[in-house]
Every structure is written in structure tokens, then in C-alpha cells.
ROPA-323237 format. One record per residue (C-alpha): x, y, z; residue in one letter. Coordinates in steps of 0.5 Angstrom, whole numbers. Layout:
BEGIN
<rec><u>X</u><v>Y</v><w>Z</w><code>A</code></rec>
...
***
This chain:
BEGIN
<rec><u>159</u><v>217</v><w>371</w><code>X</code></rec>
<rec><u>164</u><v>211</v><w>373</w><code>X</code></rec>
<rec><u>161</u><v>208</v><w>368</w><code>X</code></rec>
<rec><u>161</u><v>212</v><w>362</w><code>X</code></rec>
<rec><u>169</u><v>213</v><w>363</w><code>X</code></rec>
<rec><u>170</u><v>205</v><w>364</w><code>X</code></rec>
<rec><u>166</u><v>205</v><w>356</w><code>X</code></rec>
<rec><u>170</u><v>212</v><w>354</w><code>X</code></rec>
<rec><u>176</u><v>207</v><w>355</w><code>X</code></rec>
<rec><u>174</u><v>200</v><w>352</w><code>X</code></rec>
<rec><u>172</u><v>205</v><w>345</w><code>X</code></rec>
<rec><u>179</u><v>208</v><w>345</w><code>X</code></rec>
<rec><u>183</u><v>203</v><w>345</w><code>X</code></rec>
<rec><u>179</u><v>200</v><w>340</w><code>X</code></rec>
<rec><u>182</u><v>204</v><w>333</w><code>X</code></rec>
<rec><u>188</u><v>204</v><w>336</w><code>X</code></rec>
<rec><u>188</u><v>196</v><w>336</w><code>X</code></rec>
<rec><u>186</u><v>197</v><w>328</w><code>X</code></rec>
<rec><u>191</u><v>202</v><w>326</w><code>X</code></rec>
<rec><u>196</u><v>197</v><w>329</w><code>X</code></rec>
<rec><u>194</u><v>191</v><w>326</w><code>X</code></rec>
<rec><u>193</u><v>195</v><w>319</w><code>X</code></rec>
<rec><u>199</u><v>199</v><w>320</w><code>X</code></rec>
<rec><u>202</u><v>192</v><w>320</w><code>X</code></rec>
<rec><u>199</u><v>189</v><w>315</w><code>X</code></rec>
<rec><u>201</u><v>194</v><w>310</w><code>X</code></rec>
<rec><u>208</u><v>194</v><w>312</w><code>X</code></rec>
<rec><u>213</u><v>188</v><w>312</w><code>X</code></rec>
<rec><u>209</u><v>183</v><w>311</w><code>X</code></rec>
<rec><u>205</u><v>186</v><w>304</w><code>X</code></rec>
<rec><u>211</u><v>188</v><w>302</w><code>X</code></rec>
<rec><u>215</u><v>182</v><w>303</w><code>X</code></rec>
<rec><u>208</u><v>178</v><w>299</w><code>X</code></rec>
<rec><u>207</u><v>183</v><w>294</w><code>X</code></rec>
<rec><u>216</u><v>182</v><w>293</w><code>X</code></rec>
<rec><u>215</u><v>175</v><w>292</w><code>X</code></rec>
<rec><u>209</u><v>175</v><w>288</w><code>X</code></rec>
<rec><u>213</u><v>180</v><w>284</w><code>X</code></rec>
<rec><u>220</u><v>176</v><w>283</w><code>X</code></rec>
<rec><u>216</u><v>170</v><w>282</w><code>X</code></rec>
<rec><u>213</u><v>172</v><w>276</w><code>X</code></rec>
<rec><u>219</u><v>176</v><w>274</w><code>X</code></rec>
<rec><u>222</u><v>168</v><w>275</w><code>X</code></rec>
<rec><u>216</u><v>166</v><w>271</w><code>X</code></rec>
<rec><u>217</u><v>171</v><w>265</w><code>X</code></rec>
<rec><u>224</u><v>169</v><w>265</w><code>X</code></rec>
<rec><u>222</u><v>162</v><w>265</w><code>X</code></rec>
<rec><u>217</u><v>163</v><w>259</w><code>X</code></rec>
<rec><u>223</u><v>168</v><w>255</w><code>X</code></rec>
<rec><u>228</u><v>163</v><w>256</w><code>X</code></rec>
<rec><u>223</u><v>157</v><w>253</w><code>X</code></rec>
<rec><u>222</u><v>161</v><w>248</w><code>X</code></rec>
<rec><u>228</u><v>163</v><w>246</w><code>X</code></rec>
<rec><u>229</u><v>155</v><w>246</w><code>X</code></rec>
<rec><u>224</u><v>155</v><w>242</w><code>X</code></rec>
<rec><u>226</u><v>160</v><w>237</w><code>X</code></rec>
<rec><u>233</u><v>158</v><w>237</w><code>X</code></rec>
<rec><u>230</u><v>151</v><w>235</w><code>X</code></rec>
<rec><u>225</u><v>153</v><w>230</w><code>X</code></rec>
<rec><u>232</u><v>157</v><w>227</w><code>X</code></rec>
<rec><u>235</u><v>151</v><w>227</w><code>X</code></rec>
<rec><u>231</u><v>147</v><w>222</w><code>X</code></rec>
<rec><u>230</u><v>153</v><w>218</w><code>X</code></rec>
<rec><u>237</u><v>155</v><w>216</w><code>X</code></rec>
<rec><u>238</u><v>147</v><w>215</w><code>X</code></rec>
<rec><u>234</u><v>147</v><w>208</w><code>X</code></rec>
<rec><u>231</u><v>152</v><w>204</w><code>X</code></rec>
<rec><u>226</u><v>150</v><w>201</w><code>X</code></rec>
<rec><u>221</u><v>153</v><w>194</w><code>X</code></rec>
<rec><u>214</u><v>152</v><w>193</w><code>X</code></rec>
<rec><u>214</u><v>151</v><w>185</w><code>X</code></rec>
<rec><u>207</u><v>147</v><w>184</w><code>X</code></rec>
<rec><u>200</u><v>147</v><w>187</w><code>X</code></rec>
<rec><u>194</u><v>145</v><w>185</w><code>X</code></rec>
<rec><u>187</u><v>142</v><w>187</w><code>X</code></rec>
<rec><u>186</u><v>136</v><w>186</w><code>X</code></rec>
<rec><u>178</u><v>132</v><w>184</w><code>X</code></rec>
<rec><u>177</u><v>125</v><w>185</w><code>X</code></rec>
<rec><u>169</u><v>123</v><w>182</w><code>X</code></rec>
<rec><u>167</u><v>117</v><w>188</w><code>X</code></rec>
<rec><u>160</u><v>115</v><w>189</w><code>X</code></rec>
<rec><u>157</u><v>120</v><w>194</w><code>X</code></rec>
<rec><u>160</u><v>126</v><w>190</w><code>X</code></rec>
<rec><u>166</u><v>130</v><w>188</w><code>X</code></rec>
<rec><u>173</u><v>129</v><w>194</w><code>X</code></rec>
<rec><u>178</u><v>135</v><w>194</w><code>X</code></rec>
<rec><u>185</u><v>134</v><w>195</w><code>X</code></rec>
<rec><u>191</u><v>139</v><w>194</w><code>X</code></rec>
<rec><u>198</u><v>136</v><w>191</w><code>X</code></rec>
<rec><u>204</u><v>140</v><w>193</w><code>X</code></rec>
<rec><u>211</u><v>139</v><w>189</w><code>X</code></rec>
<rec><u>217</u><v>143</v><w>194</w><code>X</code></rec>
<rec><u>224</u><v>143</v><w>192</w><code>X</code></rec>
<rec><u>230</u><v>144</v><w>198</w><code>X</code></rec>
<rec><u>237</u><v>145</v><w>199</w><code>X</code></rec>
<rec><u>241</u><v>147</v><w>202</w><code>X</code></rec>
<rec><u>245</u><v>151</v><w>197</w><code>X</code></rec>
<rec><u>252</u><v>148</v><w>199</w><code>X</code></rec>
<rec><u>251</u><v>141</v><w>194</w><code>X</code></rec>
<rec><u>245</u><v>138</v><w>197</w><code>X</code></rec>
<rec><u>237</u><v>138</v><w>193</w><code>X</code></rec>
<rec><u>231</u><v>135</v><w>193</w><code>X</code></rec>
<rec><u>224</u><v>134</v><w>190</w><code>X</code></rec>
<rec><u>218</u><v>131</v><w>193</w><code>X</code></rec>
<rec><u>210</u><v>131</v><w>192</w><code>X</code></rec>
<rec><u>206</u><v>130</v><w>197</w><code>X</code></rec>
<rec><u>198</u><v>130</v><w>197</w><code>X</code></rec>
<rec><u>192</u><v>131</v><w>202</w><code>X</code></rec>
<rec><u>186</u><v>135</v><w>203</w><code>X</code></rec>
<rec><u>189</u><v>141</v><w>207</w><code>X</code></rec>
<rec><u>195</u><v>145</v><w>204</w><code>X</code></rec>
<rec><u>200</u><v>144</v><w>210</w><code>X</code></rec>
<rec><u>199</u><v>137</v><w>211</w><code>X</code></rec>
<rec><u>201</u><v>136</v><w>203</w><code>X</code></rec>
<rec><u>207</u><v>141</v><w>204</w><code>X</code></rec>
<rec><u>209</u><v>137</v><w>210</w><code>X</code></rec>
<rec><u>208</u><v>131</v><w>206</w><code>X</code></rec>
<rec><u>212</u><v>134</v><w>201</w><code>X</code></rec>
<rec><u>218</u><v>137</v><w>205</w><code>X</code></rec>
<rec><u>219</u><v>129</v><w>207</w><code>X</code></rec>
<rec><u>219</u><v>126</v><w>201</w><code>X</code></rec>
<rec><u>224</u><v>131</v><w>198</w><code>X</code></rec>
<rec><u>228</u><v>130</v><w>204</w><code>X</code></rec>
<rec><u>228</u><v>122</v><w>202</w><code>X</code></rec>
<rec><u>231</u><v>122</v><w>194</w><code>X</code></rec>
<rec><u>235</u><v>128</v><w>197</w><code>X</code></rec>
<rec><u>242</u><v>128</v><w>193</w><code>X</code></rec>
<rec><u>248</u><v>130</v><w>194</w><code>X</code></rec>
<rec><u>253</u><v>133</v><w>187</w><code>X</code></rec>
<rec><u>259</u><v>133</v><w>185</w><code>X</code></rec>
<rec><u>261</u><v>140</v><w>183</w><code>X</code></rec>
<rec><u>267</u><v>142</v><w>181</w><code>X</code></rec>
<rec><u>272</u><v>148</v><w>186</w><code>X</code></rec>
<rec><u>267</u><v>154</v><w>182</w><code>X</code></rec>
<rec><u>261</u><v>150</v><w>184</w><code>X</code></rec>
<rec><u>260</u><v>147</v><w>177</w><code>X</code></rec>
<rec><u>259</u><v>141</v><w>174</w><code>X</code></rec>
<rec><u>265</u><v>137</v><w>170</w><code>X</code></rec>
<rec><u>261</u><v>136</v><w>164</w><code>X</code></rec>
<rec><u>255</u><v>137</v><w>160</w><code>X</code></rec>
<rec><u>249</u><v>133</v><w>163</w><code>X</code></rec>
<rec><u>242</u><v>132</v><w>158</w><code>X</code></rec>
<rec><u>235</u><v>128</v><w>161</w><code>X</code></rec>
<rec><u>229</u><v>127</v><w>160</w><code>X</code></rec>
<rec><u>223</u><v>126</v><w>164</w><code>X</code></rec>
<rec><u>217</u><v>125</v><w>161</w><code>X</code></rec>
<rec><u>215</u><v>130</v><w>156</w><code>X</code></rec>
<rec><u>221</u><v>135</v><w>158</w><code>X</code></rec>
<rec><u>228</u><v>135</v><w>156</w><code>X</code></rec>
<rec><u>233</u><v>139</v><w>158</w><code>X</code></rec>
<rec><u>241</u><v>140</v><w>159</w><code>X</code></rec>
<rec><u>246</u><v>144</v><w>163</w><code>X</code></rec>
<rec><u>252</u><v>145</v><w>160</w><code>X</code></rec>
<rec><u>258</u><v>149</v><w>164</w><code>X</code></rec>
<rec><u>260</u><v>155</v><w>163</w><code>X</code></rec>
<rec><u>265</u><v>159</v><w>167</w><code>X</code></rec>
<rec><u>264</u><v>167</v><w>169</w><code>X</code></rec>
<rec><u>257</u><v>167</v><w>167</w><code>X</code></rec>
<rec><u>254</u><v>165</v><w>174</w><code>X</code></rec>
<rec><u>246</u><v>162</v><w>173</w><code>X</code></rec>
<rec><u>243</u><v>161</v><w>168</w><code>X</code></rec>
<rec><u>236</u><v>157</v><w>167</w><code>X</code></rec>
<rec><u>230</u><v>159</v><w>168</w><code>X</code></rec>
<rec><u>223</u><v>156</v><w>170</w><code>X</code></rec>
<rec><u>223</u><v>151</v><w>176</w><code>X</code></rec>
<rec><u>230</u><v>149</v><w>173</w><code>X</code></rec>
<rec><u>233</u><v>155</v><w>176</w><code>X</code></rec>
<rec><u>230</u><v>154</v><w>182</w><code>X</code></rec>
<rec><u>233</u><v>146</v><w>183</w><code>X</code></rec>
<rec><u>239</u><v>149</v><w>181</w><code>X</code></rec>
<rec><u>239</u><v>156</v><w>185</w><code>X</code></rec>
<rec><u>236</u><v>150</v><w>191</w><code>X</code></rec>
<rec><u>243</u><v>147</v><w>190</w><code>X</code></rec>
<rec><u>248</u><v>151</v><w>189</w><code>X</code></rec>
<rec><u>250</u><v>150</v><w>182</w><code>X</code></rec>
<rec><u>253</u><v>156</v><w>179</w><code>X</code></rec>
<rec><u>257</u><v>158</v><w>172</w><code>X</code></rec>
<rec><u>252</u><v>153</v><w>168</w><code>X</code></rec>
<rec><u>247</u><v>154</v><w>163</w><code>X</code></rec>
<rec><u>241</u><v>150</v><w>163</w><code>X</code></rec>
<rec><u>237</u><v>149</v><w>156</w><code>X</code></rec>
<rec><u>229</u><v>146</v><w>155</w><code>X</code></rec>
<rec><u>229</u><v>143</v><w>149</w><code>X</code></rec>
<rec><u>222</u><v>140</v><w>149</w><code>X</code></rec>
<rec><u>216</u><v>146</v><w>149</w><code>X</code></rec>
<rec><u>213</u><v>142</v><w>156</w><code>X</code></rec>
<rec><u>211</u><v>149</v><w>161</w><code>X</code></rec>
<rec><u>210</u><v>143</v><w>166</w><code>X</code></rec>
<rec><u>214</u><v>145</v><w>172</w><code>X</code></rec>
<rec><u>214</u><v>139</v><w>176</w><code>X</code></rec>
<rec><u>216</u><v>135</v><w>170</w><code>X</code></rec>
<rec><u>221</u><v>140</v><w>169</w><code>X</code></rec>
<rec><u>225</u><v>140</v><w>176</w><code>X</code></rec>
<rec><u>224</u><v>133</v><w>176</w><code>X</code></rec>
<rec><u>228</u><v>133</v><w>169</w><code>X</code></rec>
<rec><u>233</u><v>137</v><w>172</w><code>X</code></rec>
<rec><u>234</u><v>132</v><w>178</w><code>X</code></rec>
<rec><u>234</u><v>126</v><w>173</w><code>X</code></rec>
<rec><u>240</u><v>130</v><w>170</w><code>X</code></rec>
<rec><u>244</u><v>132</v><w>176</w><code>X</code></rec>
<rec><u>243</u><v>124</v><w>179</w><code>X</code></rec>
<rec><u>249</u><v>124</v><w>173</w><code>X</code></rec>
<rec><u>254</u><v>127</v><w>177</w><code>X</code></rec>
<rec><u>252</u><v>126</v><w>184</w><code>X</code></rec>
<rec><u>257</u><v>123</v><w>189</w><code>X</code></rec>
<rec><u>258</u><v>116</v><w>191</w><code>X</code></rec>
<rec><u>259</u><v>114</v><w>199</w><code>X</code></rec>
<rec><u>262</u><v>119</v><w>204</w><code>X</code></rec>
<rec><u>260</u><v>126</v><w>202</w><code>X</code></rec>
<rec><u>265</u><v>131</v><w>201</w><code>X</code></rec>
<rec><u>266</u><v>138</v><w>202</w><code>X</code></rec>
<rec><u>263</u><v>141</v><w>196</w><code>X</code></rec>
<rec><u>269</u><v>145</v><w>194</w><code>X</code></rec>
<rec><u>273</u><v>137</v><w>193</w><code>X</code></rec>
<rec><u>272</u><v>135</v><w>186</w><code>X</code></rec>
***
């Protein structure tokens, strides 16, 4: 019998021993983990918030620099000895519709990387005009770029008018109260807005850029 209140007594304290030990598990120290697990990854969400917002902030930057207008695609098929290579050529104008205007043309076999392309050769023959107070310009402009011929003429209170990607170059940088005629019967937009640019080179500024209200 002694010996059966001797087991009696070493079984009791044994789930007395577990609740203890479990009791003490899922208190402080699960609480005080998982406390930590959580304000760890709330660090880590503000962390991944933070970076993005960086991100975005960054992102806005570049596109409220320049606003740009994709005016010309076309797919490009160069004959070589094994067969046909397919090239996209891109013409993209930018401004920044305060004085600023660029066009460029970039070439590649994927879309992006022929827009990217040209974005940065936009961004190199970039010009900066001279307007006057009512951002027009002081005078009648002509060109001509290969078979298109075009003129812009200033004319106060009637706001923009052109059409074609002239209007685009114009609209792009910010050229308001003008008239813009194509002469030729050339419907190629790319030598038009190029026609355009070669005019508007007749009032761009020399040296130091002013503020676009300065004549």
C-alpha cells in the first residue's frame, strides 16, 4: 500500500509540473515574442511603405519633368542573308510646356528600349524658345524639312491652332496664341514635327535660359 501512495504522489505532481511550465510558456514570454514578432514586421511594413513612397516620390519627379507624346511607331524589316530582322522605330516628343520641346527617334527590336531611346535623344536636341509675355512667339516662323513645309504665325486671343504632330510640338512647349499652316500635302508626322522644330530653332534662346515670360 506504501508503495502505491509513493506512485500516487510522483503521477500528481507530474501534470501539475506541465500545466506550470505551459502556463508560463503562453504567458509573458509568447506574449512578449509574438509582441515582438508583431512590431517587428510593422517596422518592416513601415520600412517597405517608406521605401516606396521614395519610390513613387522619385518616380513623380521624372514624370512631372517632361511630358511626353508618342506621335510615330512603325515596325521596321531589314532583309539579311538568314532571313527577315524586325526592328520598332519609335519618334517621341517632350516638353515641359513652359519654353522647353524636344524630338527624337530611337530604334531597337523591342518597344520600350526604342522608347527609351527615344526619350534620350529628345532630351539631347532639346530647345529652349523665346516666347513672348502671352507665350507666343515675336514673329512669323517658315521651314522646311524634307517634303514638309510649314508656318506659324502669331495670332493673339485665338489661343493654339494646328494640327497634326505640330500641334503636339507646339502644345509640348507651351506655345499659345499662334497659327500654324502646312503648306506641303506631306501627311508624314514625323517630318512634320521635325519641320516644326526646325522652325521654332529660329526663335530659340542663345546662352543663359530665362523665365519664359522675359522676351
Amino acid at each position: 500500500m506504501n508503495t502505491e501512495h509513493k506512485s500516487d504522489e510522483k503521477e500528481v505532481p507530474a501534470p501539475e509540473v506541465v500545466v506550470e511550465s505551459t502556463a508560463a510558456v503562453v504567458g509573458a514570454p509568447v506574449g512578449q515574442k509574438d509582441g515582438g514578432h508583431r512590431g517587428g514586421r510593422d517596422r518592416r511594413r513601415g520600412g517597405d511603405r517608406r521605401r516606396g513612397g521614395d519610390k513613387g516620390q522619385r518616380g513623380g519627379e521624372r514624370r512631372s519633368e517632361f511630358a511626353q507624346k508618342l506621335i510615330g511607331i512603325r515596325r521596321v524589316a531589314r532583309v539579311m542573308a538568314g532571313g527577315r530582322r524586325f526592328n520598332f522605330s519609335v519618334c517621341i516628343v517632350i516638353g515641359d510646356k513652359k519654353g522647353r520641346v524636344g524630338v527624337g527617334l530611337g530604334k531597337a527590336a523591342d518597344t520600350a528600349l526604342a522608347i527609351e531611346k527615344a526619350t534620350r535623344a529628345a532630351k539631347r536636341r532639346m530647345i529652349s524658345l523665346g516666347l513672348t509675355k502671352n507665350r507666343s512667339i515675336p514673329h512669323n516662323i517658315e521651314a522646311k524639312y524634307c517634303a514638309s513645309v510649314i508656318e506659324i504665325r502669331p495670332s493673339p486671343g485665338r489661343g493654339l491652332v494646328a494640327g497634326s504632330s505640330v500641334r503636339t510640338v507646339l502644345d509640348l512647349g507651351g506655345v499659345s496664341d499662334v497659327t500654324a499652316k502646312i503648306l506641303s500635302r506631306s501627311h508624314n508626322p514625323i517630318n512634320n514635327a521635325r519641320a516644326a522644330m526646325k522652325a521654332l530653332e529660329k526663335i530659340a534662346k542663345s546662352g543663359v535660359q530665362k523665365d519664359v515670360g522675359e522676351k
